[in-house]
mmCIF file of the N, C-alpha and C atoms, coordinates in Angstrom:
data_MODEL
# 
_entry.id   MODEL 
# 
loop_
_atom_site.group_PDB 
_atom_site.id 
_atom_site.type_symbol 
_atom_site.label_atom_id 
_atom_site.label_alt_id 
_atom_site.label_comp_id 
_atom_site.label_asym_id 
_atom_site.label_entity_id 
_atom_site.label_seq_id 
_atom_site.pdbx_PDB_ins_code 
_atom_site.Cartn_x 
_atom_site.Cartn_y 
_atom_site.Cartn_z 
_atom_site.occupancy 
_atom_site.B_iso_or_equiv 
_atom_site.pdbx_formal_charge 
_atom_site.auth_seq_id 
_atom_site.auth_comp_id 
_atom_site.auth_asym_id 
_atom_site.auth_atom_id 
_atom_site.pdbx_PDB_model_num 
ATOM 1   N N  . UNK A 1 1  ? 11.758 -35.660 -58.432 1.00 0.00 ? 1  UNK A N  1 
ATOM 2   C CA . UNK A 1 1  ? 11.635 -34.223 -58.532 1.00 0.00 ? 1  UNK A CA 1 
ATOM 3   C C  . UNK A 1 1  ? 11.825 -33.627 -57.132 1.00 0.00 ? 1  UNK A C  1 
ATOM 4   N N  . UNK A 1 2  ? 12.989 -32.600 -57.267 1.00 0.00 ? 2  UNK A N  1 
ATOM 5   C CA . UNK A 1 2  ? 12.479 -32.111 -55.671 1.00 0.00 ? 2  UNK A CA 1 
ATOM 6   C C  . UNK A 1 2  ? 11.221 -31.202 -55.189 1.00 0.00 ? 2  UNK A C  1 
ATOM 7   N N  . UNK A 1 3  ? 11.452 -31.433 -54.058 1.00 0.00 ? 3  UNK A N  1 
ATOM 8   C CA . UNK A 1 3  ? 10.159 -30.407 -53.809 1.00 0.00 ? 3  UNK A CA 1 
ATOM 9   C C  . UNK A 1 3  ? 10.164 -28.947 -53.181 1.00 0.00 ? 3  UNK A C  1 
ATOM 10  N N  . UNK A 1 4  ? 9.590  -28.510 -52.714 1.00 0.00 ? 4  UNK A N  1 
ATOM 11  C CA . UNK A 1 4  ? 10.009 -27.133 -52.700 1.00 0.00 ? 4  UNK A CA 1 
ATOM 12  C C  . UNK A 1 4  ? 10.633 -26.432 -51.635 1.00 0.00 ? 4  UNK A C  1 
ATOM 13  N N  . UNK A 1 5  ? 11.239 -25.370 -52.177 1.00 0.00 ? 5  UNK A N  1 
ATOM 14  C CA . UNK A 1 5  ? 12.568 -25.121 -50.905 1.00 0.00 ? 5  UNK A CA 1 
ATOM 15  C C  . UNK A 1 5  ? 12.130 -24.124 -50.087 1.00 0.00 ? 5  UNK A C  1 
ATOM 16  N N  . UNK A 1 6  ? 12.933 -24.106 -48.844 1.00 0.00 ? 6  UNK A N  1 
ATOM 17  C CA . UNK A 1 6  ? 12.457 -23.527 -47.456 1.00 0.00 ? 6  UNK A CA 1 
ATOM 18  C C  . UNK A 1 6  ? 13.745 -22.338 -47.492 1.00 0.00 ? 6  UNK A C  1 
ATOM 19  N N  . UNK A 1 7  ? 13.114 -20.812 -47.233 1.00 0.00 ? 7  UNK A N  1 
ATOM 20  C CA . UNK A 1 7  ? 13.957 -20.069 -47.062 1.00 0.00 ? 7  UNK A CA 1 
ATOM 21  C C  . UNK A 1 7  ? 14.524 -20.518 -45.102 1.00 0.00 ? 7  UNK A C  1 
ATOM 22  N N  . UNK A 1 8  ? 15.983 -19.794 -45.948 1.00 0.00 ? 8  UNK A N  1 
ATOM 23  C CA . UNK A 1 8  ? 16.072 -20.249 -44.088 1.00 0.00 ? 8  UNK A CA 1 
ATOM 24  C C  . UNK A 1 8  ? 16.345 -18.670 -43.928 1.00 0.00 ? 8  UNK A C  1 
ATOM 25  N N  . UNK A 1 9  ? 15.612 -18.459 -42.602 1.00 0.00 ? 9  UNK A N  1 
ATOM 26  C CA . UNK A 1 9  ? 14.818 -17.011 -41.725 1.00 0.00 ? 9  UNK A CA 1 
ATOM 27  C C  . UNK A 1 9  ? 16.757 -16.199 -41.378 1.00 0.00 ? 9  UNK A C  1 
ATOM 28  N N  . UNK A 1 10 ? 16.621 -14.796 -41.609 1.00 0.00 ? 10 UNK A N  1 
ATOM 29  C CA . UNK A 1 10 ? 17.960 -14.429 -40.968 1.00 0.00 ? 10 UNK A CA 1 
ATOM 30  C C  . UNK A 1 10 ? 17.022 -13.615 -39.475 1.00 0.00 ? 10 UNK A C  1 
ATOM 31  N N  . UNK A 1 11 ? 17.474 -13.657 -38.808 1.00 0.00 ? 11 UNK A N  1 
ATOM 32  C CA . UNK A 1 11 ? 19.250 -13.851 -38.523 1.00 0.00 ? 11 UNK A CA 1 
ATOM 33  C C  . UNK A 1 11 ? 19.730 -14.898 -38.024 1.00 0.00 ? 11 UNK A C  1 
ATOM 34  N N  . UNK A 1 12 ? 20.859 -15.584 -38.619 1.00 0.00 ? 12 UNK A N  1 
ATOM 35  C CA . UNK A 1 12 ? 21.296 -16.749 -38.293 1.00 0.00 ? 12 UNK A CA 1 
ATOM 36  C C  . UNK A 1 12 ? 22.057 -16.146 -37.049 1.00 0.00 ? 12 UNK A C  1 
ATOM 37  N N  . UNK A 1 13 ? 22.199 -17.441 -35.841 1.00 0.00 ? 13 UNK A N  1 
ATOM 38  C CA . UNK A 1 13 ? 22.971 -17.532 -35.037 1.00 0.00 ? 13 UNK A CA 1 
ATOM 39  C C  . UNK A 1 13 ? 23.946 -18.527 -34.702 1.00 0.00 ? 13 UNK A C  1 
ATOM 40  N N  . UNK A 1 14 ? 24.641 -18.139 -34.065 1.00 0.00 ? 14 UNK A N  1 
ATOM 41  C CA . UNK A 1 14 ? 26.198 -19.157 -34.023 1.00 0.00 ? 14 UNK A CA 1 
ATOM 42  C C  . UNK A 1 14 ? 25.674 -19.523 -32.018 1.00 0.00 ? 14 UNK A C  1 
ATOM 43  N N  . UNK A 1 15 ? 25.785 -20.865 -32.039 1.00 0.00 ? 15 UNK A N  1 
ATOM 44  C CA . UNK A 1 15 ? 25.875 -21.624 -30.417 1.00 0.00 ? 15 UNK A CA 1 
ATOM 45  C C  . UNK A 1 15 ? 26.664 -22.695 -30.024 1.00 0.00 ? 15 UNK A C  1 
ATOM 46  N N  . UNK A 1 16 ? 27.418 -21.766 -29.303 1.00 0.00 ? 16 UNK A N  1 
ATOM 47  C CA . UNK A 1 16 ? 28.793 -22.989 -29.645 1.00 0.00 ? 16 UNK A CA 1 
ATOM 48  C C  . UNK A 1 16 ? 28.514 -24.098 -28.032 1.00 0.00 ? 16 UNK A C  1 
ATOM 49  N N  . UNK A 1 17 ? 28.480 -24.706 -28.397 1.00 0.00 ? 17 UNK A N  1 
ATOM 50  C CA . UNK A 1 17 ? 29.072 -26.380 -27.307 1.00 0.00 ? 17 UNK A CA 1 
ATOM 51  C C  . UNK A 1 17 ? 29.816 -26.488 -26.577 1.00 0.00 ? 17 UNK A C  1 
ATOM 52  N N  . UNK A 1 18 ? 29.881 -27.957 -26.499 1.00 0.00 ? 18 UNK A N  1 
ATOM 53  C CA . UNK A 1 18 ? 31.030 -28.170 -25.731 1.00 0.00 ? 18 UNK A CA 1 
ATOM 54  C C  . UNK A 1 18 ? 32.152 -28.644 -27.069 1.00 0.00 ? 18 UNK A C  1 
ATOM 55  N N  . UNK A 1 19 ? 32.036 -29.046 -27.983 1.00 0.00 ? 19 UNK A N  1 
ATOM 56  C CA . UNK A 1 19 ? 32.830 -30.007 -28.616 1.00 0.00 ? 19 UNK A CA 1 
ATOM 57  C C  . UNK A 1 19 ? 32.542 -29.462 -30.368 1.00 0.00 ? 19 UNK A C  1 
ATOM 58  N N  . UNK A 1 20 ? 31.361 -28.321 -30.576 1.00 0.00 ? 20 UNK A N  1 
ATOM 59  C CA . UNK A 1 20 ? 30.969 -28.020 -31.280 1.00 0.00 ? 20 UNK A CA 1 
ATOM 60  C C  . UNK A 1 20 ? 30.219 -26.691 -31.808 1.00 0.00 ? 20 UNK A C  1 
ATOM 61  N N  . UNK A 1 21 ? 29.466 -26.147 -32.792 1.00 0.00 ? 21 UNK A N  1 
ATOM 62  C CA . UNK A 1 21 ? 29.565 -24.642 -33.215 1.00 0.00 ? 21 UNK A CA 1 
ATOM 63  C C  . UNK A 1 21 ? 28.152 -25.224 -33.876 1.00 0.00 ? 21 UNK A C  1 
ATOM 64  N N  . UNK A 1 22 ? 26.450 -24.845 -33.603 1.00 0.00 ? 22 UNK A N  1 
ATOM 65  C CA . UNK A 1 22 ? 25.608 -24.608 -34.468 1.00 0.00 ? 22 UNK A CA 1 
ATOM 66  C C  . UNK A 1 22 ? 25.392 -23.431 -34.645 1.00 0.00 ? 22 UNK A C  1 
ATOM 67  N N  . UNK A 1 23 ? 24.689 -23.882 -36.270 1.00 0.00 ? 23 UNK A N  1 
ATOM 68  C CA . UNK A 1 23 ? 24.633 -22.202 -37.196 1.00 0.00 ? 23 UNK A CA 1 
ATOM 69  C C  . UNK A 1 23 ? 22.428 -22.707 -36.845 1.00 0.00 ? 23 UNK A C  1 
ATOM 70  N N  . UNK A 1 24 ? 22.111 -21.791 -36.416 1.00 0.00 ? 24 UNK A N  1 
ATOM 71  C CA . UNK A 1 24 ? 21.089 -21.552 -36.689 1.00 0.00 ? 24 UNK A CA 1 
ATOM 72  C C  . UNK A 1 24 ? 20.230 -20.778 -36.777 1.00 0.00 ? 24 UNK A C  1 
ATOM 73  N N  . UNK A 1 25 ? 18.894 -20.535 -37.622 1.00 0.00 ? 25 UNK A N  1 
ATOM 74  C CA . UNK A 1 25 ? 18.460 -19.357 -37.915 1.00 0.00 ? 25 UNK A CA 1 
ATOM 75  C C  . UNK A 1 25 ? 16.819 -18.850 -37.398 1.00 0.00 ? 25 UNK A C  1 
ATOM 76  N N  . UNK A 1 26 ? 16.178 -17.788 -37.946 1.00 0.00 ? 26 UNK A N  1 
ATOM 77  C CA . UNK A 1 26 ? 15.243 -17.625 -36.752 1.00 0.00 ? 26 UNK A CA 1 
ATOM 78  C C  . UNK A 1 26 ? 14.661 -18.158 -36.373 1.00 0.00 ? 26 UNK A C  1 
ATOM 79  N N  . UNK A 1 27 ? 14.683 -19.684 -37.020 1.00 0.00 ? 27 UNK A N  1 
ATOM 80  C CA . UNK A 1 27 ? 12.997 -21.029 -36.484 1.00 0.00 ? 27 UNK A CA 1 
ATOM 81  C C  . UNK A 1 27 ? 13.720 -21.588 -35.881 1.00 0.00 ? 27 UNK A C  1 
ATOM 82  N N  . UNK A 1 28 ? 14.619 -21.150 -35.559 1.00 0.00 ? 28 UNK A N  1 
ATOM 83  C CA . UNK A 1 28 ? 15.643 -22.721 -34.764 1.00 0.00 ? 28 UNK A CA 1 
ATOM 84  C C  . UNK A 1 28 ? 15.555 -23.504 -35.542 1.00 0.00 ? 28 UNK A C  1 
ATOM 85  N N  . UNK A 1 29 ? 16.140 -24.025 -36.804 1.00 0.00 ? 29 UNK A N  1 
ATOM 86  C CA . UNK A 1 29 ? 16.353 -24.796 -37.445 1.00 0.00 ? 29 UNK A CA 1 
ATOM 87  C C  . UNK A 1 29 ? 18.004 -24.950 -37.707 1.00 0.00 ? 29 UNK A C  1 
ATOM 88  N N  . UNK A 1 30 ? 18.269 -25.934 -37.241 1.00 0.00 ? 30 UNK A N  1 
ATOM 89  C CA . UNK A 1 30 ? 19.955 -26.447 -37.657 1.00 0.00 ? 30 UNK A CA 1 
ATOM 90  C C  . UNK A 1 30 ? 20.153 -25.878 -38.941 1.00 0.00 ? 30 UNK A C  1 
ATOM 91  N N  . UNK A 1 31 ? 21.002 -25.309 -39.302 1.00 0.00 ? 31 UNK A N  1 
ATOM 92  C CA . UNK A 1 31 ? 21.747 -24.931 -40.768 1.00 0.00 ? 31 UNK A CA 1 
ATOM 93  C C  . UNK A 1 31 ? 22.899 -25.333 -40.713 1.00 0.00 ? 31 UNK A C  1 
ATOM 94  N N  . UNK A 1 32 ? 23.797 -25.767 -40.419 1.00 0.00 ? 32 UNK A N  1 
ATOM 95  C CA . UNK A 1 32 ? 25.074 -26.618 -39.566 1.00 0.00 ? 32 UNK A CA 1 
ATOM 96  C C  . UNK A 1 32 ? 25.144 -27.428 -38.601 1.00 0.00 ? 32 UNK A C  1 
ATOM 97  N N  . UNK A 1 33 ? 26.284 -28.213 -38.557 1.00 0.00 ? 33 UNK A N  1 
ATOM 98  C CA . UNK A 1 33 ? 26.848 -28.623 -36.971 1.00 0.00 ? 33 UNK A CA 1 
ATOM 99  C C  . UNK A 1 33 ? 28.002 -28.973 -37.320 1.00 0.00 ? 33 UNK A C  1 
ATOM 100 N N  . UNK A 1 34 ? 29.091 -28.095 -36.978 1.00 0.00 ? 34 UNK A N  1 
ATOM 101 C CA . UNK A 1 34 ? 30.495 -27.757 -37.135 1.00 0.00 ? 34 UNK A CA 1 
ATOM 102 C C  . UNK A 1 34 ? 31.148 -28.536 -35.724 1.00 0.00 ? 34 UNK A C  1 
ATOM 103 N N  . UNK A 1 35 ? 32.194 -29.488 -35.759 1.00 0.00 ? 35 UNK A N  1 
ATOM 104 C CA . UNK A 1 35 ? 32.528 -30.260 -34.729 1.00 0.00 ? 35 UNK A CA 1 
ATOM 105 C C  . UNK A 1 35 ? 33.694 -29.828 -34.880 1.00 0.00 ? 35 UNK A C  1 
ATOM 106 N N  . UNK A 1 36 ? 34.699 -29.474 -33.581 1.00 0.00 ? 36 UNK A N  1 
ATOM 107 C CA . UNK A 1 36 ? 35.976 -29.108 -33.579 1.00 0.00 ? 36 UNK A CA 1 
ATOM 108 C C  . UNK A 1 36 ? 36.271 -30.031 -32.299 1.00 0.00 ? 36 UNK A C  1 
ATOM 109 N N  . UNK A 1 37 ? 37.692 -30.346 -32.086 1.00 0.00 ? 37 UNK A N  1 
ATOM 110 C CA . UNK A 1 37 ? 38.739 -30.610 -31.145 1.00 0.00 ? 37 UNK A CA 1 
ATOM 111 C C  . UNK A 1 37 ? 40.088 -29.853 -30.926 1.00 0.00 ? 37 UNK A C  1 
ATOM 112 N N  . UNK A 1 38 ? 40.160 -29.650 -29.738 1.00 0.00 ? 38 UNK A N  1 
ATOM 113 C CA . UNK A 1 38 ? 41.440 -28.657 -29.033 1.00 0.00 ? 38 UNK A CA 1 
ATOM 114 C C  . UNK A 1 38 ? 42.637 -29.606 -29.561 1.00 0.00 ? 38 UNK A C  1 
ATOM 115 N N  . UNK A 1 39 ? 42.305 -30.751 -29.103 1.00 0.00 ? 39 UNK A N  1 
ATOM 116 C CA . UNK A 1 39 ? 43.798 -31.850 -28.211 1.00 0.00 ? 39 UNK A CA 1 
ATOM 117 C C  . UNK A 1 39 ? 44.353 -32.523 -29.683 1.00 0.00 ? 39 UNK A C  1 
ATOM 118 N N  . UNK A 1 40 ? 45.249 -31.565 -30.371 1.00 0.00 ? 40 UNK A N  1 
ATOM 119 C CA . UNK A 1 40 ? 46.054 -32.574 -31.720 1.00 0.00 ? 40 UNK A CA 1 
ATOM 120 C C  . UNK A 1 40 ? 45.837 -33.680 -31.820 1.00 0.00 ? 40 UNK A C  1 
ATOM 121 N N  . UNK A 1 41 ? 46.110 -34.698 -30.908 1.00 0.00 ? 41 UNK A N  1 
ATOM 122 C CA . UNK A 1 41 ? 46.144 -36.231 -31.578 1.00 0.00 ? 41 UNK A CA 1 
ATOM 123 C C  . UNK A 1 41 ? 45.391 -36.311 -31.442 1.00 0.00 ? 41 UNK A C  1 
ATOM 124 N N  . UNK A 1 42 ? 43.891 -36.017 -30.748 1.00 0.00 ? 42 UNK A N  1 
ATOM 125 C CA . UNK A 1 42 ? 42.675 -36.589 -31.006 1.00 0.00 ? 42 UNK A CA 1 
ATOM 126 C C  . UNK A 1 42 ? 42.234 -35.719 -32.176 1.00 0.00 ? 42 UNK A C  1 
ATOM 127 N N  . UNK A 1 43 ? 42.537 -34.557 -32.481 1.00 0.00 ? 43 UNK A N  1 
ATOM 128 C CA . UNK A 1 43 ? 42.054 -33.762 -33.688 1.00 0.00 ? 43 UNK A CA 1 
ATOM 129 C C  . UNK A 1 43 ? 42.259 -34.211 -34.791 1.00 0.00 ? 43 UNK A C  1 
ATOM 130 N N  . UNK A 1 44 ? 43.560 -34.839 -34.899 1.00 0.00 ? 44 UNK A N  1 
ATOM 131 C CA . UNK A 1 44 ? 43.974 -35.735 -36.298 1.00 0.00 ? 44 UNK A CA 1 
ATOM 132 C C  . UNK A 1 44 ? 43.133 -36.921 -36.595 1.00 0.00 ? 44 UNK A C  1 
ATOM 133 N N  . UNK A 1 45 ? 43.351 -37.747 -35.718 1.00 0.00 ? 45 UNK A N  1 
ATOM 134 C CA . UNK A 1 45 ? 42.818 -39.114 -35.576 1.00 0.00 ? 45 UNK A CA 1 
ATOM 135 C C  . UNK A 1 45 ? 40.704 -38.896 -35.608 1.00 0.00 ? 45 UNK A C  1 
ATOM 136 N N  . UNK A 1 46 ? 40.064 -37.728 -35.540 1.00 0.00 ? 46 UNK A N  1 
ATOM 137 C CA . UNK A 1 46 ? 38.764 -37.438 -35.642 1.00 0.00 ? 46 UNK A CA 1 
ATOM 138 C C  . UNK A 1 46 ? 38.651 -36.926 -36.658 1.00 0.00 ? 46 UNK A C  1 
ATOM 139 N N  . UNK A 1 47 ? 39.560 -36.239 -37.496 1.00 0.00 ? 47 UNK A N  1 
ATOM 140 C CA . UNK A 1 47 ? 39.389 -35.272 -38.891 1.00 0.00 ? 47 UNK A CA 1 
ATOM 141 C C  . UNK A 1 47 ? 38.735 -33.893 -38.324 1.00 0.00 ? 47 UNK A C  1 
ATOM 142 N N  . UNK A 1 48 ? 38.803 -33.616 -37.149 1.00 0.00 ? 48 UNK A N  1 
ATOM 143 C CA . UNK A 1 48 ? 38.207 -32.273 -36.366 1.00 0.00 ? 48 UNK A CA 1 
ATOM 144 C C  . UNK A 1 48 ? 38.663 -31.220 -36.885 1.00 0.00 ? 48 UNK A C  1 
ATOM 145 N N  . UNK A 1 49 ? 38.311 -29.961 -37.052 1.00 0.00 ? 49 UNK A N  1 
ATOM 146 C CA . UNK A 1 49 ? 38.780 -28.752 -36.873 1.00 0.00 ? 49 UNK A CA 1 
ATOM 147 C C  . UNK A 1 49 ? 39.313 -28.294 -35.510 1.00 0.00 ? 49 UNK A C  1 
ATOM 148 N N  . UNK A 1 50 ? 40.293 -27.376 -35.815 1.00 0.00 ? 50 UNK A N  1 
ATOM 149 C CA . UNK A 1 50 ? 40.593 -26.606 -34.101 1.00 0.00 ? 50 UNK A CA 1 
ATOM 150 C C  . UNK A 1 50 ? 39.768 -25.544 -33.853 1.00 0.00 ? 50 UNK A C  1 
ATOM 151 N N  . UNK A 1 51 ? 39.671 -25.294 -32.879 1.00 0.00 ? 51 UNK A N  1 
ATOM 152 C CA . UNK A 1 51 ? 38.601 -23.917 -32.628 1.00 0.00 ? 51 UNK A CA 1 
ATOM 153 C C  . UNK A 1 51 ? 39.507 -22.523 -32.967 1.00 0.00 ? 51 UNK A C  1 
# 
């Protein structure tokens, strides 16, 4: 059974990285972690997004 669910707080915020994009919201709680790469052949070969 699950158990019971956690609103997640707005306002979410976006903090982007070096290599990456978290979504998180007012508790600081991770709601994402979005990983991107610039450099094509490493973007292919990682399954990355581009920024």
């Amino acid at each position: 059974m699950p158990g019971p669910t956690k609103p997640f707080l707005q306002p979410w915020t976006l903090v982007e990285h070096d290599e990456s994009f978290a979504v998180v919201d007012a508790s600081n709680t991770a709601l994402a972690l979005i990983h991107f790469e610039e450099e094509p052949g490493r973007r292919s070969s990682m399954r990355r997004l581009s920024r």
